[in-house]
N, C-alpha and C positions, 0 to 999 in steps of 0.2 A: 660341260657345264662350268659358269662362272662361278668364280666364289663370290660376288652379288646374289647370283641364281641357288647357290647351297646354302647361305645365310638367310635367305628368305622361305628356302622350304626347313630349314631347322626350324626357325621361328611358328611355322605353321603346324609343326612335328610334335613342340611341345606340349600342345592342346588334345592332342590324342592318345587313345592307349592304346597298347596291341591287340591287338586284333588275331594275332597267333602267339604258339610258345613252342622251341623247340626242345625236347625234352632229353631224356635218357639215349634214345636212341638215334641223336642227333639229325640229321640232314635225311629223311625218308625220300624215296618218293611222292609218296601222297604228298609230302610236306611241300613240294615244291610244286604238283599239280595246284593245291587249295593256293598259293600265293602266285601261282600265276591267275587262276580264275578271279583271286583279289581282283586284281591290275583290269578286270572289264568294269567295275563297277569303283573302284578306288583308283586314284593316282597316286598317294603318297599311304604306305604302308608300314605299320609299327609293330617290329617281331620282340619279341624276351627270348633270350634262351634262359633255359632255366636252371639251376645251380647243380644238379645233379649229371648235366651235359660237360663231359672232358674237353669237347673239341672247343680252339679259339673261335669266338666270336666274329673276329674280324677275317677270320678264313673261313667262318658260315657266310659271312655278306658276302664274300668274293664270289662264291660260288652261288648262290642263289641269284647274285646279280645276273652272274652270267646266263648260266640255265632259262630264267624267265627274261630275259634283253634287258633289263630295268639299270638303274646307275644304284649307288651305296650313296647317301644325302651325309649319312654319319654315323660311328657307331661310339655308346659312351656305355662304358662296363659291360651289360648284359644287353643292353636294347641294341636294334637296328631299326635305320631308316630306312627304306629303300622308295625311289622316285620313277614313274616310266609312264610317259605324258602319253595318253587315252587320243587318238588323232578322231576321234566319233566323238565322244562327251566330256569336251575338255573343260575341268573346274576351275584348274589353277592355271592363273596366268603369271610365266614366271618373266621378271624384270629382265631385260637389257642389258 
């Protein structure tokens, strides 16, 4: 992914809220089953971890990236982005 291409899905990240929160018991199973089932009907997805979760943030994204194929868009404090372009019902068309 370009940094054209990560600037553009930030910009479209802003508008959104999460749609999950990783809690207490940070990185479950389930938790990554429901954010891969995101990814059929979402392309761009917005996690919280939430303050009571020890683990870093930006080693949650790594791993969820991985787990579900998706890319890390950004991650700022507590949120994550994460992006993984739908080849059936594509929304975002991302620049060049």
């Amino acid at each position: 992914m370009t940094s054209k291409q990560r600037a553009y899905l930030k910009g479209l990240a802003m508008n959104i809220e999460p749609i999950f929160q990783v809690g207490k018991s940070s990185l479950t199973p389930e938790v990554t089953n429901a954010v891969n089932e995101a990814f059929n009907t979402h392309e761009l997805i917005k996690i919280a971890v939430l303050k009571n979760c020890l683990d870093d943030p930006r080693e949650i994204a790594a791993v969820l990236a991985e787990r579900t194929h998706s890319e890390v868009v950004q991650v700022i404090g507590k949120k994550i982005v994460l992006y993984k372009e739908n080849k059936d019902h594509k929304k975002i068309e991302l620049p060049r």
